[in-house]
N, C-alpha and C positions, 0 to 999 in steps of 0.2 A: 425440410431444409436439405439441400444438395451440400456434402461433404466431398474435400477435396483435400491435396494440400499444397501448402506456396513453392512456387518456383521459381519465383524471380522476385523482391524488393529491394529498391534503390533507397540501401540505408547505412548509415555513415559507422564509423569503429567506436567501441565499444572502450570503457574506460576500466570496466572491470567483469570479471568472471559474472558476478551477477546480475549486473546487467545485461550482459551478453546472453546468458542463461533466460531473462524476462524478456528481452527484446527484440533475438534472433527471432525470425519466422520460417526461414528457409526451412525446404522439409515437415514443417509442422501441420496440424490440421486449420482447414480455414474458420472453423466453427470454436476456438478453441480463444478464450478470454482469461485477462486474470482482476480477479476483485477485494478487495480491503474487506472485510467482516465488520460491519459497526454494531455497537451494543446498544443502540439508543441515542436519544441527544441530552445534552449536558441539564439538569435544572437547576442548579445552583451553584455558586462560588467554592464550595465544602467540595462538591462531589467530584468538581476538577480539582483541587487542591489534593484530593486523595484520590487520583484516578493514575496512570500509566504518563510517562512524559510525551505528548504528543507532537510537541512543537520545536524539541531542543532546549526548550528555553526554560524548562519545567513548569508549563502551560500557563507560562506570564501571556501570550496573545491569546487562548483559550476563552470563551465566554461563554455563559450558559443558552442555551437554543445551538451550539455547534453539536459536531458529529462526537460520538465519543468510542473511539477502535478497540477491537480487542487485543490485548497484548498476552500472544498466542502459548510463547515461552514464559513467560512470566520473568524477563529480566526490567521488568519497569519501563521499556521504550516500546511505542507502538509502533507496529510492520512498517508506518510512513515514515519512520524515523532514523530504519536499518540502513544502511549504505553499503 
């Protein structure tokens, strides 16, 4: 794999320091991704009910066969939750 980094992307402002931090490319390397960690998938209604809040909603749309993320801090929200 040929390693480079970006030089030019036609990409709009940023709403927050975070994002900006996750989404700028400029300068970065091209081989360079970011991914969510999952612990598995969900097998029953219990195990979401006591799992991490995935959805906001306190995984009221959650169902068993979903993805189930690690919540890396341990404040009860999973990384897709953080803003």
């Amino acid at each position: 794999m040929e390693q480079g980094k970006t030089v030019y992307v036609d990409q709009s402002l940023f709403s927050n320091e975070e994002l900006k931090r996750r989404g700028n490319n400029i300068g970065e390397w091209t081989d360079r991704f970011w991914a969510i960690q999952s612990a598995g998938i969900f097998q029953t209604m219990e195990e979401i009910n006591n799992w991490a809040d995935q959805d906001g909603k306190n995984n009221a749309t959650i169902l068993p066969g979903d993805l189930k993320y690690v919540d890396y801090n341990g404040d009860g929200k999973s990384p897709r939750m953080i803003r």
